[in-house]
C-alpha positions, 0 to 999 in steps of 0.5 A: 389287321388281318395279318395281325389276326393270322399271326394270333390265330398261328401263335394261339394254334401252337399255344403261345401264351399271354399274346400282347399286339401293340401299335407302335407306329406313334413311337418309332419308325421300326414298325408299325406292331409289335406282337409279344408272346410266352413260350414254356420253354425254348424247345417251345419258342422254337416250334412256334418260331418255325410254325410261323416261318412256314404258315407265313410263307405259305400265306406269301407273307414275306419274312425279312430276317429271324435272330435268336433261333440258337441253342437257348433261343430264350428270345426269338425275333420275327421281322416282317419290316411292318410287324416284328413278333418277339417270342420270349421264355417267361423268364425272357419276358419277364427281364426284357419286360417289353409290354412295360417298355413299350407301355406307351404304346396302343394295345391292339385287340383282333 
C-alpha cells in the first residue's frame, strides 16, 4: 500500500486527474493494480511519466518497462511487474474506457 500512496502522492504532485487504484489480483495474473490517471494533454502525460520514472528509481523502485513515451504519447504505460500505472489523455481514457473495463475489479483507496 505504501508504494500505491507514493505513486498518487507523485501523480497528484504533477496534477494528474481523476486517479482510479484498482485491485485486479482477482482478474488476472498481470499484476496485482492497476493505477489510472488523466493528463490534459500529452505534453502533460509525458512530464508525469518522466516524473515517475525518476521519483521511483530515487525510492529504488524498480521500473521493468515503459511503451507509449512517442510523439502522441496519448497512453503511457508504467510496468512495475506488481503495479502497472496507465496515463492516458481525457480522450484516451474516454475511448480505452479502462475503469468500465475493469469494472469488476476493487477500487483501492490510500
Amino acid at each position: 500500500m505504501d508504494k500505491l500512496k507514493l505513486i498518487k502522492t507523485l501523480l497528484e504532485d504533477k496534477k494528474a486527474e481523476d486517479i482510479s487504484i484498482l485491485d485486479v489480483r482477482k482478474h488476472t495474473n498481470i499484476a496485482d493494480y492497476f493505477v489510472i490517471a488523466t493528463a490534459n494533454s500529452s505534453v502533460h502525460a509525458k512530464a508525469l511519466a518522466e516524473h515517475l520514472e525518476k521519483e521511483l528509481k530515487n525510492k529504488g523502485i524498480a521500473i521493468d518497462h515503459i511503451e507509449g513515451l512517442n510523439d502522441s504519447a496519448q497512453w503511457i504505460l508504467i510496468d512495475l511487474l506488481d503495479t502497472i500505472i496507465h496515463i492516458q489523455t481525457k480522450e484516451a481514457r474516454e475511448y480505452y474506457n479502462l475503469d468500465w473495463l475493469w469494472s469488476n475489479a476493487e477500487r483501492v483507496e490510500v
